[in-house]
C-alpha positions as CSV (number, residue, x, y, z in Angstrom):
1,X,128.2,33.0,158.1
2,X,124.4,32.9,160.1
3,X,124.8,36.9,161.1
4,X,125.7,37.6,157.5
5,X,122.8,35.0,156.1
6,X,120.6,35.6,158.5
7,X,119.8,31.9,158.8
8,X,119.8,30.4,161.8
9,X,123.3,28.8,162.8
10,X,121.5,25.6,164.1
11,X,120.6,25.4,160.0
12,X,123.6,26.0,158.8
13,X,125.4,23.7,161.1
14,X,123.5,20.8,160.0
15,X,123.9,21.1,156.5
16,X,127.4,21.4,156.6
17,X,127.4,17.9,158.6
18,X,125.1,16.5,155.9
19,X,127.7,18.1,153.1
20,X,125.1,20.0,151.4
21,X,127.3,23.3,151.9
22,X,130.4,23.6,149.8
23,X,133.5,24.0,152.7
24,X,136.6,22.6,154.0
25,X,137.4,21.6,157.3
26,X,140.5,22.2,158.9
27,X,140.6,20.2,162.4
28,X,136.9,22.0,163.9
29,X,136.9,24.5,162.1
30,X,134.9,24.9,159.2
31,X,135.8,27.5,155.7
32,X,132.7,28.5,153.8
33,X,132.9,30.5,150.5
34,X,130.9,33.5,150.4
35,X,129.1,31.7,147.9
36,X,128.1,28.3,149.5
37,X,124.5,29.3,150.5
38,X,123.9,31.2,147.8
39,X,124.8,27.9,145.9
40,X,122.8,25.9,148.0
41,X,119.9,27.9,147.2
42,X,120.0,27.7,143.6
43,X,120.9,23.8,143.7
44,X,117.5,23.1,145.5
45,X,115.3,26.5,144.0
46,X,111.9,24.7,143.5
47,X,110.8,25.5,140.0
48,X,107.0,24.1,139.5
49,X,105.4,23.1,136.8
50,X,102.2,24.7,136.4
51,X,101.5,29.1,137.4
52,X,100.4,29.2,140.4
53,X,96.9,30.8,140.6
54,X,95.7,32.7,143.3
């Protein structure tokens, strides 16, 4: 899942121990969807308030 997300596996591990990534675990193994970080994106996009002016 980090090659094909190009996050960082360190990332990736520690939200899955935190259960912020939708997966099972089968003994040490851990099953992600295809969609999980794409999820996890959309769960914490950031939408503000105001238009940003630059």
């Amino acid at each position: 899942m980090a090659k094909r997300s190009g996050w960082p596996e360190g990332r990736i591990r520690r939200l899955l121990r935190s259960g912020s990534l939708r997966h099972v675990r089968m003994g040490e193994c851990y099953l992600l969807p295809e969609s999980a970080i794409h999820e996890y994106v959309a769960n914490n996009m950031f939408d503000p308030k105001e238009p940003v002016t630059g």
